[in-house]
C-alpha positions, -999 to +999 in steps of 0.1 A: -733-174-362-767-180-347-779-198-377-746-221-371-758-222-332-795-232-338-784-264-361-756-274-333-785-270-314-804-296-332-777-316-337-767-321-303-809-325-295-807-355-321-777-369-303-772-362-270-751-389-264-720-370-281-724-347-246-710-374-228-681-387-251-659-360-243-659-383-211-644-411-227-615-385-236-608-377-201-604-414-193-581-422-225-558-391-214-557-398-176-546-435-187-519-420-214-504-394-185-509-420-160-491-444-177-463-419-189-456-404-157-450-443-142-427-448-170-406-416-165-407-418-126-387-454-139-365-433-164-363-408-133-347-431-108-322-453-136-285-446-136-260-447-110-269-438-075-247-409-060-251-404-021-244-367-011-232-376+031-221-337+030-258-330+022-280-350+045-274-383+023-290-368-006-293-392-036-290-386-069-295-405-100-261-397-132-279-402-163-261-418-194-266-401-229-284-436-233-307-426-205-310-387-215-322-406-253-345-427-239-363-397-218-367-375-250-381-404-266-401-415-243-412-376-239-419-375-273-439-405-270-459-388-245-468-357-272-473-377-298-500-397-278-515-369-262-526-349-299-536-382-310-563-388-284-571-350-289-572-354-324-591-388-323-623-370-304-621-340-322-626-370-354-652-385-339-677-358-328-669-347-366-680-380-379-715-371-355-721-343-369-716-349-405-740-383-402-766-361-390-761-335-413-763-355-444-795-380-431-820-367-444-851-385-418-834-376-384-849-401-367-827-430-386-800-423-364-793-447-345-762-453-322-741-426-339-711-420-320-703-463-318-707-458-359-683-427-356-658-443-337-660-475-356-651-457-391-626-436-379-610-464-363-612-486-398-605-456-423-589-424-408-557-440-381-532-430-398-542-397-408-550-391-373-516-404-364-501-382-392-519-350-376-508-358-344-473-365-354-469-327-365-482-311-337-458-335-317-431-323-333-436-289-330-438-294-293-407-315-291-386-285-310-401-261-281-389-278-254-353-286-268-348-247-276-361-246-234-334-268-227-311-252-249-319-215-239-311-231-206-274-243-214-270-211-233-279-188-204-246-206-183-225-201-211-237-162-219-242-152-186-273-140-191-272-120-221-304-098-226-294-103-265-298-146-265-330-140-242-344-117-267-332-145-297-345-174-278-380-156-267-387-146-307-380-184-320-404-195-291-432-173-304-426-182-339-428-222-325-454-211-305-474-196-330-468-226-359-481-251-332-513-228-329-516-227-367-514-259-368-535-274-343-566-248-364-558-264-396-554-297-382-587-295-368-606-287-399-582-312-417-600-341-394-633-320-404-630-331-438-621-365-433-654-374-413-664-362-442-649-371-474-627-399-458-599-388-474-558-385-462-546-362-442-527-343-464-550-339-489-577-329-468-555-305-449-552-290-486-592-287-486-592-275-455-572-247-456-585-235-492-620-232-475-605-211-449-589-189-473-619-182-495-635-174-461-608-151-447-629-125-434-655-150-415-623-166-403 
C-alpha cells in the first residue's frame, strides 16, 4: 500500500493538472441537476389545477398516468446521467494514470488529461454509457420498491412483516448497486487501458479481483 502511494505520488507530481479536473466534474453535475430539477419543477406544476378554498386556496396539481410516465422517465434520465458523468471522470483520470505509467521518459507528457478526455470521448462512449446504464437501473428499481413499500404500508396497515420484506430487498438492491459501482470502476480501469468494451473488460476486471481476494 505505500509502494501503491509513493507512485500516485509521482504520478500526480508529473501531472498535477489531474488535481483540478475533478473540478470540471463539479461543473458537469451542477449543470445535469440544474438542468433536471428545472425540468421536473415543469413536470411538478403540469396537470390540472385543483384550488382547495376550504384550505387557504391551496393548489394542487392531478397528475395523468401520462404525466406520472413522463416523471419516472425523466427521473431515470436524471440517474442515468448522473453515473455517466461519474463514470466519465473516473475514465479519464484512469486514462492519466495509465499514460504515465506506460511512458517510459516522464517528461514526454505533455497535456495529458486533454489526450485522456479526447480518447475516451472517441473510443470508450458507449461503454461508459453501458456502465452507467446499470447502475441507473439499479437505482430506478430502489426507488419504485420506495414507492411501492409506500402504497403497500396503506393497504397493510403497517405490517411489521412487509416492513421487514421491503427493508431485506432494499439491502439486497442496496448492496448490488455497491457491487456494482466497485466492478464498474475497475471495468473503466481496464478500458483506459486496453480500450476494450465494457463487458468484456468488466470480465477482466473482476477476474483480477478474484485472484486477489485477500488484497481486495
Amino acid at each position: 500500500v505505500v509502494a501503491l502511494f509513493k507512485e500516485a505520488g509521482k504520478c500526480i507530481g508529473t501531472m498535477p493538472l489531474v488535481l483540478f479536473y475533478p473540478l470540471w466534474t463539479l461543473l458537469s453535475a451542477c449543470i445535469c441537476v440544474g438542468y433536471f430539477f428545472a425540468l421536473g419543477l415543469y413536470l411538478l406544476s403540469a396537470g390540472h389545477e385543483v384550488i382547495d378554498t376550504d384550505n387557504g386556496d391551496h393548489i394542487s396539481y392531478e397528475k395523468s398516468e401520462t404525466l406520472q410516465y413522463m416523471t419516472l422517465y425523466h427521473l431515470f434520465g436524471f440517474y442515468w446521467s448522473w453515473e455517466f458523468t461519474l463514470a466519465f471522470q473516473e475514465a479519464v483520470l484512469a486514462g492519466c494514470a495509465a499514460s504515465w505509467y506506460f511512458t517510459r521518459d516522464k517528461s514526454e507528457l505533455n497535456y495529458t488529461v486533454s489526450h485522456a478526455v479526447w480518447r475516451t470521448i472517441r473510443f470508450s462512449m458507449g461503454s461508459l454509457l453501458f456502465g452507467a446504464l446499470i447502475i441507473a437501473i439499479i437505482k430506478m428499481i430502489r426507488f419504485l420498491l420506495h414507492y411501492f413499500e409506500e402504497k403497500v404500508k396503506k393497504i397493510s396497515e403497517n405490517s411489521d412483516m412487509v416492513k421487514f420484506v421491503m427493508k431485506c430487498i432494499d439491502c439486497c438492491l442496496w448492496c448490488c448497486e455497491k457491487c456494482m459501482k466497485f466492478l464498474n470502476r475497475n471495468a473503466y480501469i481496464e478500458i483506459a487501458i486496453y480500450g476494450k468494451s465494457f463487458c468484456r473488460s468488466a470480465m477482466n476486471a473482476f477476474a483480477i479481483l478474484l485472484r486477489n481476494a485477500l488484497r481486495v
